[in-house]
C-alpha positions in Angstrom: 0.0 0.0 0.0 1.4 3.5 -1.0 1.5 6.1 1.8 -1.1 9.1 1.9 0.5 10.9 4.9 4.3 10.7 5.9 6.0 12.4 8.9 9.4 12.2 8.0 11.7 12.7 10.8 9.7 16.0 11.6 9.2 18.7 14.7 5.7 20.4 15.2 4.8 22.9 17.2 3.8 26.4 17.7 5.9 29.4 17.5 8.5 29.6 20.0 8.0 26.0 20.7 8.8 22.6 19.4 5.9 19.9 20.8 6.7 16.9 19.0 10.1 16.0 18.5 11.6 13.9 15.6 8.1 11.9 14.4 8.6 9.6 11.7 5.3 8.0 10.3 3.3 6.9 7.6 0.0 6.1 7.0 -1.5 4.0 4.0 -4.2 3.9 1.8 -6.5 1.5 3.4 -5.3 1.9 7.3 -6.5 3.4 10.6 -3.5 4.3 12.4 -4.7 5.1 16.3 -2.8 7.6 17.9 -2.6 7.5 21.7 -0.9 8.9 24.7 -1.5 11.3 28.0 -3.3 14.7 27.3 -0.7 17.2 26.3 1.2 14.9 24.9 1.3 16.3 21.0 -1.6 13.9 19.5 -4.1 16.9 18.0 -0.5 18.8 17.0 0.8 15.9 14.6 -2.7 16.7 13.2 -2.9 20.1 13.1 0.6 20.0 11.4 -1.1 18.7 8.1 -3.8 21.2 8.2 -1.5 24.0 8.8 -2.6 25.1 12.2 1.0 23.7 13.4 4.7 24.5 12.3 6.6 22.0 11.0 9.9 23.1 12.4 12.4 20.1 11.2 11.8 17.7 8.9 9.0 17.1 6.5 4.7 16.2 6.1 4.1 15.3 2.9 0.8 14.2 1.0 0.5 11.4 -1.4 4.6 11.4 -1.6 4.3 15.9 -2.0 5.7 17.9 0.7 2.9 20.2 2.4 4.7 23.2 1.2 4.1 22.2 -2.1 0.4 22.1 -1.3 -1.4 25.4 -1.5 -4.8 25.3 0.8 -7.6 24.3 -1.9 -5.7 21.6 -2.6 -4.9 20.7 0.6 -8.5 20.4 1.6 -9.6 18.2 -1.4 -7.0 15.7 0.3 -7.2 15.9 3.9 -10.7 16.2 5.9 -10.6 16.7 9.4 -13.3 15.9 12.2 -12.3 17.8 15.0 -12.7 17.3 18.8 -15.6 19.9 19.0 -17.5 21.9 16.0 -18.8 25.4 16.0 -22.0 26.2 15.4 -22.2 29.7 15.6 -24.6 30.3 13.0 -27.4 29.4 11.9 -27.5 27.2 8.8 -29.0 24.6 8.2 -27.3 21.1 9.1 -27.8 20.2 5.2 -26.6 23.7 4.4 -23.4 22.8 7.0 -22.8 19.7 5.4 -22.8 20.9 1.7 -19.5 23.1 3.1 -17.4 20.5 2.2 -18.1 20.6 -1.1 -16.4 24.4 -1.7 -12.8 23.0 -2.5 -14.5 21.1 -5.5 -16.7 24.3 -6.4 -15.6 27.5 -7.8 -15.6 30.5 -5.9 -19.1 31.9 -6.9 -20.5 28.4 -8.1 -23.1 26.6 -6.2 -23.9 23.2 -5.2 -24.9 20.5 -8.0 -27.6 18.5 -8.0 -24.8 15.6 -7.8 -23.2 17.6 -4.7 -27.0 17.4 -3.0 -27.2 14.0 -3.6 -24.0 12.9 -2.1 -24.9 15.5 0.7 -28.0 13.4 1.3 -25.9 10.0 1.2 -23.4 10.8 3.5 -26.2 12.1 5.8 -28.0 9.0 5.9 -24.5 7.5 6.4 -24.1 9.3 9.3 -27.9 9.0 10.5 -28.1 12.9 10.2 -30.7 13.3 7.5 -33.4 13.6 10.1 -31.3 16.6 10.9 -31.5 18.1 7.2 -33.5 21.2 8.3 -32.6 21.5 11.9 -30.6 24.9 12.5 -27.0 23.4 13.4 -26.9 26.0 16.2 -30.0 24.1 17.9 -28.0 21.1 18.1 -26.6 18.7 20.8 -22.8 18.3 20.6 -23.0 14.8 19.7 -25.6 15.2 16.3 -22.9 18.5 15.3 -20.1 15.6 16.1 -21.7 13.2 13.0 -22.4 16.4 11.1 -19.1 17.1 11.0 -18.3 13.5 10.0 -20.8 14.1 7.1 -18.9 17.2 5.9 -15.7 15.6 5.8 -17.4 12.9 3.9 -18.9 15.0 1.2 -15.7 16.3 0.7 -14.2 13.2 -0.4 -10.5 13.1 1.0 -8.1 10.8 0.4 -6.7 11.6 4.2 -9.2 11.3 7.1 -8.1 13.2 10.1 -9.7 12.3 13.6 -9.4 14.5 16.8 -11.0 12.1 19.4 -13.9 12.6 17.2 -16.4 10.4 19.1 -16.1 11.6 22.3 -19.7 13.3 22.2 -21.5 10.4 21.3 -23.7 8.1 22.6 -22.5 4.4 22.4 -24.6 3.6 19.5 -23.5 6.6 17.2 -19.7 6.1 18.6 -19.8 2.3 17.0 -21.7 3.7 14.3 -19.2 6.3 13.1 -16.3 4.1 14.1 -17.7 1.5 12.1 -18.2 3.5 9.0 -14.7 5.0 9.4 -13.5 1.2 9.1 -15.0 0.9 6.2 -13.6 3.7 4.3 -10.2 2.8 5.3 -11.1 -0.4 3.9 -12.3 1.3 0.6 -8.9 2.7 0.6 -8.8 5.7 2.6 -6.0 6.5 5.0 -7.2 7.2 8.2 -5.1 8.9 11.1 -7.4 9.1 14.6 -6.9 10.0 17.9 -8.3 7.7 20.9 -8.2 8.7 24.3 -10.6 5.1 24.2 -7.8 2.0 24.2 -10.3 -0.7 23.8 -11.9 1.5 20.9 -7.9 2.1 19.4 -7.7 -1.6 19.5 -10.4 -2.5 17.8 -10.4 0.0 14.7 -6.8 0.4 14.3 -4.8 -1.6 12.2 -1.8 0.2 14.4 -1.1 2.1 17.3 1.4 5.0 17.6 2.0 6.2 21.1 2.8 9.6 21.7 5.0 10.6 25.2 7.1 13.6 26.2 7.9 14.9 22.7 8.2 12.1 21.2 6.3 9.2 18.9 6.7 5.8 19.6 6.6 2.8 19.6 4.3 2.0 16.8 3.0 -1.2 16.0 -0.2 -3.9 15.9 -2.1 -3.2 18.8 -1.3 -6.6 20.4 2.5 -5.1 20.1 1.8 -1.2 21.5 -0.8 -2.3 24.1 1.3 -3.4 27.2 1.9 -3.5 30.6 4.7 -1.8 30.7 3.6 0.7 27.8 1.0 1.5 30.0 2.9 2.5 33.4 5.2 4.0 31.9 2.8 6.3 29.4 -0.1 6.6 31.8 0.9 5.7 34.9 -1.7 3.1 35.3 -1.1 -0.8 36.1 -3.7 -2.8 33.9 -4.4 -5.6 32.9 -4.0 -6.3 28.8 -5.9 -9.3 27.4 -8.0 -10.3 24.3 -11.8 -9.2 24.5 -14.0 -12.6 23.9 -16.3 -11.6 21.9 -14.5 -9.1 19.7 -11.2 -11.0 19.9 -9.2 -7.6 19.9 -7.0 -6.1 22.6 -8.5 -5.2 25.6 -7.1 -2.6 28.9 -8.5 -3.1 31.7 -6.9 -0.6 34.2 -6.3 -1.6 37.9 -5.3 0.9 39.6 -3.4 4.4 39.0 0.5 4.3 39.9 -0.2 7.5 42.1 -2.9 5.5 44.3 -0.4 3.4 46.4 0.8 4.4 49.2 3.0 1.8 51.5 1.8 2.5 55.1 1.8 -1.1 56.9 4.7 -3.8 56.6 2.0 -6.6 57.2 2.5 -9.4 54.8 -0.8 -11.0 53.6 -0.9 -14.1 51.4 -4.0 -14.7 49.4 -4.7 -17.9 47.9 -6.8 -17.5 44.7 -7.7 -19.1 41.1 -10.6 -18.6 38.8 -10.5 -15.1 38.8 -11.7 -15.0 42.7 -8.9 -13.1 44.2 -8.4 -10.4 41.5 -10.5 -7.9 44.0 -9.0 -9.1 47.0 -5.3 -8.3 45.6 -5.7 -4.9 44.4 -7.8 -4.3 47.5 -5.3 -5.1 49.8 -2.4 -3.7 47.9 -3.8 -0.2 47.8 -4.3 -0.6 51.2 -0.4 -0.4 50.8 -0.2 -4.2 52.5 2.9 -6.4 51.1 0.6 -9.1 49.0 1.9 -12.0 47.8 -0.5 -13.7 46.1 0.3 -17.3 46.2 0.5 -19.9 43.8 -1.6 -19.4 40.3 -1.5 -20.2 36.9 -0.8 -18.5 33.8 -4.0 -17.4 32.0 -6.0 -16.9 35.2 -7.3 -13.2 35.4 -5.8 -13.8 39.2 -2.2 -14.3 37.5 -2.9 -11.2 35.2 -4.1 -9.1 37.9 -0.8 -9.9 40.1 1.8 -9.7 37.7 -0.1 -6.0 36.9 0.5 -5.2 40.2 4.3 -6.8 40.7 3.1 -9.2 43.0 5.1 -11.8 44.2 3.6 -15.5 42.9 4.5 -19.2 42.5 4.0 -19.2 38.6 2.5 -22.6 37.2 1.6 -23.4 33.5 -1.7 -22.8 32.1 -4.3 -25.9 33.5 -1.2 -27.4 35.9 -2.2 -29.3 39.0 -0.4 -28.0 42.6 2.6 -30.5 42.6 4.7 -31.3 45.9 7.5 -28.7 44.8 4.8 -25.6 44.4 2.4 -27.0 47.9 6.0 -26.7 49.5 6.8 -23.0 48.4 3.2 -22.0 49.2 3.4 -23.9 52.7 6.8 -21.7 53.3 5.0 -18.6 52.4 2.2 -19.3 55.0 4.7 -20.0 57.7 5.6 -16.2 57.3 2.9 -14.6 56.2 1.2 -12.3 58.9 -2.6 -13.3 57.8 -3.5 -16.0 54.9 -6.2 -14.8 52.9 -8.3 -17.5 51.4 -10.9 -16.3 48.3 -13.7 -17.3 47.2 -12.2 -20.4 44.9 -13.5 -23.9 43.5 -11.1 -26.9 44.8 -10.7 -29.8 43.0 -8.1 -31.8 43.2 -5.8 -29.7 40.8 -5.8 -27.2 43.8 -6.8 -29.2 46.9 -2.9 -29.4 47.8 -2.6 -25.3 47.9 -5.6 -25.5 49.9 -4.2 -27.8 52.3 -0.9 -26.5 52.3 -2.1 -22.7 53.5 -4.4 -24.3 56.5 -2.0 -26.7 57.6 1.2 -23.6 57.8 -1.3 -20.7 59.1 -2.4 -19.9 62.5 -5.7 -20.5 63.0 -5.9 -16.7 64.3 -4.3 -15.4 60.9 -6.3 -17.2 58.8 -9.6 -15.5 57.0 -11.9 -17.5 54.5 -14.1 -15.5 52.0 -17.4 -16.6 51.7 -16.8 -19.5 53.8 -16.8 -23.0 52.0 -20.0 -24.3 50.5 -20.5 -28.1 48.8 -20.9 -26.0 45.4 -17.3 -25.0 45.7 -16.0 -28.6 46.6 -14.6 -30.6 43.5 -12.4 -32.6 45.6 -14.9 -35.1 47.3 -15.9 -33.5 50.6 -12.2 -33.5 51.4 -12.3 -29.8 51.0 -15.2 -28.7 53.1 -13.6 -31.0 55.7 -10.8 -28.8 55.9 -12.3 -25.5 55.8 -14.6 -27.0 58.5 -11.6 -28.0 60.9 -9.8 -24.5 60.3 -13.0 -22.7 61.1 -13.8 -24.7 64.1 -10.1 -24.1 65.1 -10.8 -20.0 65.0 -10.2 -19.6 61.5 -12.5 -16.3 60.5 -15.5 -15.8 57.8 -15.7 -13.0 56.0 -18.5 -12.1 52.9 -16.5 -10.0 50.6 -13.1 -8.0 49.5 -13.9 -5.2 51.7 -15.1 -7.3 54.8 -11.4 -9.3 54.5 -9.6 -5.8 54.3 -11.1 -4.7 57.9 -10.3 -8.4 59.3 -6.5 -8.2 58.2 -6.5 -4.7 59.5 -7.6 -6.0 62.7 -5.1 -8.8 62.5 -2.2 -7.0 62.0 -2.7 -4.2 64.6 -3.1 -6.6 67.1 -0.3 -8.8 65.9 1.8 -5.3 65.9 2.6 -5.6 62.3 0.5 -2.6 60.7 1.4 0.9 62.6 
């Protein structure tokens, strides 16, 4: 595929300063390059830069392989169209009167709209489910039905470049898919489409890549399941998440955990949560933001608990996907109980893939430091009533019951104040 937009080793900004440093790019007929990163960061300027409303310091944009100073304006807005973050209305036309604008770079100066210009007005408008609109004074309008106005415009105008400042983020659900959807398919059609997402989930599933802009510079760039990682994401946003693959959609999907800023160490208790199955995942970022030292025991790869503790740097006994608790890992758990200061026990199925951890966590933990969520019902007993034996004998012994995250948060707090760990 040929490039439509190139940023070739170029610096944008504004006079008297430089805001992006350096950006190479391109973007092809037939993509949607996503373009992410903290506010501030230079996103809307690497746009701006191709519609002139930026310097291009160093460097070079060009169009269809011609440098933008080669481009005078007319031209320049037959190629590019731009949806912008939020659209004026400050008078009154009509919204098909609005969306016929886009058509002056194709018109001459004094000529008016074709009856082939009104009908590919009134396409683009049902495209964009505005034609309801057609008569409606735009200055009447929500944000949101100006929003896929503005869409239509652009469309009318029949670009080769598409240009997206966080354009959906007026919209209703329905009209965000909607637009997002038909901005697919003209970058299917062969359109080159350059967007900016503040939306990660919405970046993943429409772009074909990512580029991250950060502190003046643009990088890395790459598939989505290459851009969109942990580490990216600390580092960029300051925000521990967990990255997976949406099951329905099958595209990337962020699911933040916590914000880097939001931990504060204050107790030197050690808690040790057993988990699996996706049970512990509230119980480990609940205790760590308490600022607790959580080790989260023994789990295997693939489990949202893993995903969630390797997010937050916990400390684990890592097994393979579907592995069963062998000696060597009941032993490692076992010597983590020994020293733990209260053993946290979620809400988790045992069967016999598990029954050893189980075992291994009551057998090393005091009674007194030991706290069960939810208790142990026969629905959660795979193992044969072996199981809710256990749990039974622990309990009777003064292990404590607890119904939720929050409940087992106060309990540890209790514990480790009186054991003289938590100041």
């Amino acid at each position: 595929m040929s490039a439509k937009l190139t940023y070739a080793a170029a610096t944008l900004g504004y006079p008297g300063v430089d805001v992006v440093r350096d950006a190479t790019l391109s973007v092809a007929a037939g993509e949607v390059v996503g373009l992410i990163g903290p506010n501030g960061a230079g996103k809307s300027t690497m746009l701006r830069a191709v519609t002139g409303s930026a310097r291009i310091t160093a460097g070079a944009v060009e169009l269809e392989s011609r440098s933008l100073a080669d481009i005078g304006p007319r031209d320049r807005a037959r190629l590019v169209g731009v949806v912008p973050q939020q659209v004026s209305a400050a008078f009154s036309f009509s919204a098909r009167e609005f969306v016929l604008m886009g058509r002056h770079p194709h018109l001459s100066r004094l000529q008016q709209p074709t009856d082939a210009d009104v009908a590919l007005a009134e396409e683009v408008m049902a495209q964009t489910d505005t034609a309801r609109l057609a008569d409606e004074g735009v200055d009447t309008l929500s944000g949101g039905d100006l929003q896929r106005l503005a869409l239509a415009q652009v469309l009318v105008q029949q670009p080769s470049v598409l240009l997206l400042d966080e354009a959906t983020s007026h919209l209703d659900l329905n009209h965000r898919l909607q637009v997002l959807d038909l901005v697919r398919e003209l970058a299917d059609g062969g359109m080159a489409v350059l967007a900016v997402f503040h939306d990660l989930d919405l970046a993943a599933r429409y772009s074909d890549r990512i580029a991250v802009v950060d502190g003046g510079t643009l990088g890395p760039v790459g598939s989505p399941h290459e851009v969109l990682t942990g580490p990216m994401l600390a580092r960029v946003f300051r925000v521990r998440a967990v990255v997976g693959i949406d099951p329905v959609i099958g595209s990337v999907s962020v699911t933040p955990v916590l914000r880097e800023e939001a931990v504060g160490r204050v107790c030197p208790g050690r808690v040790l949560v057993l988990g699996g199955s996706g049970a512990a995942a509230p119980l480990l970022r609940t205790l760590y933001l308490a600022g607790y030292d959580v080790h989260a025991g023994v789990l295997n790869r693939g489990d949202i608990d893993h995903a969630v503790a390797e997010a937050l740097g916990l400390p684990l006994i890592d097994l393979p996907a579907f592995a069963e608790v062998d000696d060597a890992a009941a032993a490692r758990l076992q010597a983590e109980a020994e020293v733990a200061d209260v053993v946290v026990v979620a809400e988790i199925p045992v069967g016999r893939a598990n029954l050893p951890a189980l075992r291994a966590v009551i057998d090393a933990a005091s009674a007194e430091s030991l706290v069960l969520v939810g208790g142990f019902g026969p629905e959660r007993d795979y193992a044969g009533g072996i199981a809710s034996q256990a749990v039974r004998d622990a309990i009777s012994a003064g292990a404590t019951v607890v119904r939720d995250a929050e409940a087992a948060l106060a309990c540890v707090a209790g514990i480790t104040r009186a054991a003289g760990t938590c100041r």
